[in-house]
N, C-alpha and C positions, 0 to 999 in steps of 0.2 A: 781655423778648423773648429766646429763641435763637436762638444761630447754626446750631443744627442738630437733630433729632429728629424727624425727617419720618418716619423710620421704624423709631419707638421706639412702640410700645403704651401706653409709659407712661414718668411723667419717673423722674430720678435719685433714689434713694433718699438722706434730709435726711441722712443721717451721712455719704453719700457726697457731696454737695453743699457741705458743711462742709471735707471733704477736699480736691477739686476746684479749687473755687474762689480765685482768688487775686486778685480785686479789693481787698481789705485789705493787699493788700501793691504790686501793681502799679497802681494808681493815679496814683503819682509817674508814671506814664508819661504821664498824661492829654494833655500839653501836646504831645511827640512824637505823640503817636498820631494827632491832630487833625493836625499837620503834614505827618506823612505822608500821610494819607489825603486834606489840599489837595490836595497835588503829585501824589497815585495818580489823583486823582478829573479834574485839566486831561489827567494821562495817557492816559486812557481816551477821553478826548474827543477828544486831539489824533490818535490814532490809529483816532476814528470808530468806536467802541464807543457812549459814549452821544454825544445831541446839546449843543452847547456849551449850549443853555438849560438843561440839564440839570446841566451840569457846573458852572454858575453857582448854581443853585436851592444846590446841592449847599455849594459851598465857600460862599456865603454864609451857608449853614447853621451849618457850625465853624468858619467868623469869630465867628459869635454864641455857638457852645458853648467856643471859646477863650475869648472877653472871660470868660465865666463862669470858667470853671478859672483864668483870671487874676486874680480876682475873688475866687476862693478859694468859688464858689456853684455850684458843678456836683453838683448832687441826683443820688444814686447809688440803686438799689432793690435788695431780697432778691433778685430774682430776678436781676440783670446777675451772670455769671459770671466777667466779667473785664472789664479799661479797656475791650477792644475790641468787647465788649456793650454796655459802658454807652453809649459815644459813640455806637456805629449806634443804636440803642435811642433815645437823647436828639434825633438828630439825624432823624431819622425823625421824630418827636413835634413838631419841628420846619417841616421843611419836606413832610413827607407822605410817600407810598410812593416817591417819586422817590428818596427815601435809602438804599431797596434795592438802588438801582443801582449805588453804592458799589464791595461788595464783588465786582464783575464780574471773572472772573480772576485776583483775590487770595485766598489763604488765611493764616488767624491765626499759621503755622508762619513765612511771608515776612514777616508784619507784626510778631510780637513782634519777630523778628531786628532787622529793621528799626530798630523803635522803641528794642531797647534799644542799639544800638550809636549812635541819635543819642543818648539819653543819657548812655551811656557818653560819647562824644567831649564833650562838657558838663563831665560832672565832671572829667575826667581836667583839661580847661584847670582846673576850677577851685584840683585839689590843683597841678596846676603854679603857677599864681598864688600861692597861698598856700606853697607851698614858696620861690619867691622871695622873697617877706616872710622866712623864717628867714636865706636866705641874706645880702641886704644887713645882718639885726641882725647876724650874724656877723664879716662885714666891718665894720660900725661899731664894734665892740666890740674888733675883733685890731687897726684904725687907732689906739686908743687907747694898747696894751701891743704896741706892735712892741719897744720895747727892757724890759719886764717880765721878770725872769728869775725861771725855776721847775724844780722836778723831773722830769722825764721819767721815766717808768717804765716796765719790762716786767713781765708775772705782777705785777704793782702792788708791787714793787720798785723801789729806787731806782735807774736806771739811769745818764742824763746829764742835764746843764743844758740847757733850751731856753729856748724863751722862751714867755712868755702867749700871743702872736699867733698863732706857728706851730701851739700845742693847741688854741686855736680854727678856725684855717682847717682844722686836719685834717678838721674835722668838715663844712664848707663842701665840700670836694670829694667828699665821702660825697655829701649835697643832691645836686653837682651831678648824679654817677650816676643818680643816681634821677630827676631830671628828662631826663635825656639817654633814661632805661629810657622816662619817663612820655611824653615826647615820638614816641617809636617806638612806642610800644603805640600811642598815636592815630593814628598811620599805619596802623598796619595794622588799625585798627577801622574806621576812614571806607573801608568795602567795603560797597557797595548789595547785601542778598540782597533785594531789592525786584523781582517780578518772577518770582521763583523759584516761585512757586506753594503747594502744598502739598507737593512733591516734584520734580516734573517741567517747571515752566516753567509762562509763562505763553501761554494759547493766545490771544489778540489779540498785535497787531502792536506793542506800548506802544516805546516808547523808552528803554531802560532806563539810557543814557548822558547822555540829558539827565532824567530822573528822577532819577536821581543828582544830578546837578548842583543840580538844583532845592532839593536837597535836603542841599546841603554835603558829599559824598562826595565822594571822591576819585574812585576806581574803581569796577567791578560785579564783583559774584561768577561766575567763570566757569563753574563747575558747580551746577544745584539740588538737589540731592542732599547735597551738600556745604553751602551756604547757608545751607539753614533749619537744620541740626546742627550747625552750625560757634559753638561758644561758645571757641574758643581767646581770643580778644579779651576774656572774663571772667576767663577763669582768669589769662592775663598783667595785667589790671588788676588780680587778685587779689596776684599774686605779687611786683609792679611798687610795691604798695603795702606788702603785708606787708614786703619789703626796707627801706622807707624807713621803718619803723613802729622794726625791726631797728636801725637807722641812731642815730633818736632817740632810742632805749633806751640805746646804747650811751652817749649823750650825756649821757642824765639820769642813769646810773649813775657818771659822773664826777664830776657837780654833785653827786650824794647825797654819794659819799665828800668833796668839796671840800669841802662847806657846814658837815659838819663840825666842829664846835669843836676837835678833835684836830688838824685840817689849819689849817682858817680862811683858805684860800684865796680863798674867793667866801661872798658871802651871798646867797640870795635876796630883790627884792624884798616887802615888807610886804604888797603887791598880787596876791604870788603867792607865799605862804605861806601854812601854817595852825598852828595850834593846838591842846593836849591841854586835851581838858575835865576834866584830875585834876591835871596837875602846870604852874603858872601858865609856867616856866621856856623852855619847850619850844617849838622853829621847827622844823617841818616841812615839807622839800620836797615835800608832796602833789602837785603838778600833773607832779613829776619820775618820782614812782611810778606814778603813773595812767601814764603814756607810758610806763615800762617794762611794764608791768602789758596794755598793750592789744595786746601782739605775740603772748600768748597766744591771743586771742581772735581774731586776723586768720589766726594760722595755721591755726586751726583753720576759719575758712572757705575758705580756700585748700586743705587738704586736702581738706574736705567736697565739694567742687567738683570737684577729681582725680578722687576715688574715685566720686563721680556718676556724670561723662565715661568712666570704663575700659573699664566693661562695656557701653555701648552699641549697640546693631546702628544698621545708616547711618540715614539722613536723621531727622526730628524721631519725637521719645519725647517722652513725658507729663515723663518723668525733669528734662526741661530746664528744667521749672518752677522747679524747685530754684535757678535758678543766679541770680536777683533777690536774694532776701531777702542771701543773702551777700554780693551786690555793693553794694546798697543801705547796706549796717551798716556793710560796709568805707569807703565814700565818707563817710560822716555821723560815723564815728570820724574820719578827715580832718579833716573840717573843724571838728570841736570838739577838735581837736588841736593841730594846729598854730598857728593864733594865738595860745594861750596859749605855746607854746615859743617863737618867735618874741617875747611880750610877756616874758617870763621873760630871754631872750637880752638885750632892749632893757634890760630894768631891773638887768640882774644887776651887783652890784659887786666886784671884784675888789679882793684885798686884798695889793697888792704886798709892801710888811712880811712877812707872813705866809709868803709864796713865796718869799722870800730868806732869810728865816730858816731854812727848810726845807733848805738847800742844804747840804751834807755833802759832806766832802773824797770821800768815799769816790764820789759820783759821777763826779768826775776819775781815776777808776782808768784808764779806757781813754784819758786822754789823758797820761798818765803811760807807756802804751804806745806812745803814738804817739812820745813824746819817745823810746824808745829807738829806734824804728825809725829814727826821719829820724838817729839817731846810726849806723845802718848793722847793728843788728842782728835779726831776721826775725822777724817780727810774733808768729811762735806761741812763739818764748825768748822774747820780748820780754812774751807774756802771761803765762806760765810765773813771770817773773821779777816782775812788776809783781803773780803769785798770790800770793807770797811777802812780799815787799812791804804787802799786805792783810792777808795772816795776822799778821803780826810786831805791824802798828799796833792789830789789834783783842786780840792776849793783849795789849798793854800800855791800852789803852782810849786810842789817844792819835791822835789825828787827821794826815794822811798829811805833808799839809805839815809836822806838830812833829817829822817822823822826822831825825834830825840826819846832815846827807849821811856823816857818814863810815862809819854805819850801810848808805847807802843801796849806796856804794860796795863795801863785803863782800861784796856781790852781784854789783855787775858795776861796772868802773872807766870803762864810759859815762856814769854818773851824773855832773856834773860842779854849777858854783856856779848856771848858768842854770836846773837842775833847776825852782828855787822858781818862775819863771816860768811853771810849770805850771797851779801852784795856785791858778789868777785865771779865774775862773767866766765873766767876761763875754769876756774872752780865748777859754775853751774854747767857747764858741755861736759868738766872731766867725770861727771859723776855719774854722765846718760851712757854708761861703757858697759852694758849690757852688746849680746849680738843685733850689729844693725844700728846700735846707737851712733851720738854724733862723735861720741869721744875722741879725741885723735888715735886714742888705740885700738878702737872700734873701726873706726874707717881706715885705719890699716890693715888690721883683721879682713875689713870687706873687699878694697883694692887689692890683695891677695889673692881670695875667694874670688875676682874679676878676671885676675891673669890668668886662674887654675882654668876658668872657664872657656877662654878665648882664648887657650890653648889647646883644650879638648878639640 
């Protein structure tokens, strides 16, 4: 059955209809579409368009074609063009011609909107759900290594000592962003264009405040023009997602370098490693590559999407077809994503040994600085001098602490016997105990601050 062709002499040509048609991909809507078209179909009644027996025939109908689609048995045909063919199509075969009545004052431009912004608000709780899963592993993992000390690095140089805990929470308030982005983008997707028509509105009297309602919005779209062309709410799921994909990446490319034998930091669970089918020897963080590996492929749906949306003239284009299959790929990359990170975070072992062993005088350089300053001399001599200092120990290959003060003193006669009190690692973390710092008291201050939030 079509939704249209009354006056067409003849149907679509099959290369065109191949083209066209997006029931192979929009589908996933099936379950939305039915819900809206309930809530459109009590609409139209309550504001005495058709009569409630009608309205009843109606929604009894995609009660029975839901059970199906929940059922996973909702029979599709060559000819349905799309979900919102199939269901009028099915539900008509159904309850009779009375299912014509359906589409009274709605058009497909109102209803994809519709449909896919309830899906949208769907997936979005569910990458937020499953985002909270990495964030508590994260938190159970930094509880364990709040006093763990390690290398700190910039340009992945050695820079200062922190601790385990504080390199995992860094990554926890990344998450958080992204759920704070992923929580705002649902606000602003739960907008009703239901109502909006084809372009211009709906001409019955519907209620479009409690359609909304009916139908878990928030608000309604105030212009229909705007409405049915309005995909900002895909493209920021796009961008909202591709961030937090960015986020991961950043995370697994820490684990790759960690895991390591050269580092030996962390190992991956057994659970989520793989293996070379030539050299028996060999642990590979595959599930850490794949998540760096999948930022390419989001961004480029995010692009794809942009550059759809630029050129468009106002209200609904054919163009907008486009913006499913990206949002779909990007949601189901989610979610075969993140559980495993989140199972990766639970199982990963840190190798304290290994992280202490790593720790080099040379990262106390800046607090070899700090000891001249609080002696009263300004932070950039004070670097100048502690440059010097650096150069002298690496021509002698001889680590900063073994530099014998009277050496130290050549330089500047602030160096005095308490200098060595420098060179004590756990010392230089306990001292960063400002908010945010590494201290151990500080990243328990912040894993606090973590719980209060992902309790909120």
């Amino acid at each position: 059955m079509s939704l249209w062709g009354g006056r067409f002499a003849e149907g679509p040509d099959a290369a065109l209809k191949a083209l066209n048609d997006s029931l192979r991909f929009d589908q996933r809507l099936a379950r939305v579409d039915i819900l809206g078209s309930m809530a459109y179909a009590q609409a139209i009644a309550d504001a005495g368009v058709i009569s409630a027996d009608d309205a009843e025939a109606i929604r009894s109908g995609l009660a029975a074609l839901l059970r199906d689609v929940e059922n996973d048995d909702f029979p599709s045909l060559a000819s349905d063009e799309d979900i919102h063919t199939a269901v009028e199509r099915r539900l008509t075969e159904i309850v009779g011609a009375v299912g014509g009545k359906l589409h009274t004052g709605r058009s497909r431009n109102d209803q994809v909107a519709t449909d896919l912004r309830l899906w949208t608000m769907d997936a979005l709780d569910e990458i937020d759900g499953l985002l909270l899963g990495v964030q508590r592993a994260l938190i159970g993992q930094a509880e364990a290594h709040v006093e763990t000390l390690m290398p700190g690095y910039t340009h992945l140089q050695p820079a200062q000592p922190i601790t385990a805990a504080h390199w995992l929470m860094s990554f926890f308030w990344m998450v958080a962003r992204d759920r704070e982005r992923l929580q705002q983008c649902r606000r602003r997707t739960a907008v009703s264009p239901l109502g909006a028509g084809a372009l211009a509105g709906n001409p019955f009297p519907i209620d479009r405040h409690a359609l909304a309602e009916a139908l878990g919005f928030a608000s309604v779209s105030q212009n229909s023009l705007d409405a049915v062309s309005d995909r900002d709410f895909v493209a920021e799921s796009l961008f909202t997602i591709t961030l937090t994909s960015v986020h991961l990446s950043r995370f697994a490319e820490d684990l790759i370098i960690y895991s390591n034998p050269a580092f030996g930091f962390v190992s991956l669970s057994d659970r989520y490693s793989t293996g070379s089918s030539l050299m028996p020897q060999k642990r590979n963080a595959d599930p850490m590559e794949l998540s760096r590996a999948k930022v390419g492929r989001l961004i480029g749906h995010m692009a794809g999407l942009l550059t759809t949306l630029k050129g468009l003239p106002s209200s609904y284009n054919k163009d907008l077809q486009e913006d499913k299959e990206a949002l779909f790929d990007a949601v189901d990359t989610m979610r075969q994503l993140l559980p495993v990170v989140a199972g990766v975070i639970q199982t990963l072992h840190l190798n304290p040994d290994r992280m202490r062993a790593a720790l080099s005088d040379e990262l106390l350089a800046t607090e070899l600085a700090d000891y001249l300053v609080r002696k009263g001399i300004p932070f950039r001599a004070a670097h100048h001098l502690v440059g010097e200092v650096v150069q002298f120990a690496g021509q002698r290959d001889l680590p900063l602490s073994e530099i014998p003060l009277e050496r130290l003193q050549m330089l500047s006669d602030a160096f005095a016997d308490d200098v060595s009190a420098v060179f004590d690692f756990r010392l230089a973390v306990e001292r960063k105990a400002v908010v945010g710092g590494t201290a151990p008291q500080a990243v328990m201050a912040q894993i606090a601050a973590a719980k209060a939030l992902i309790d909120r």
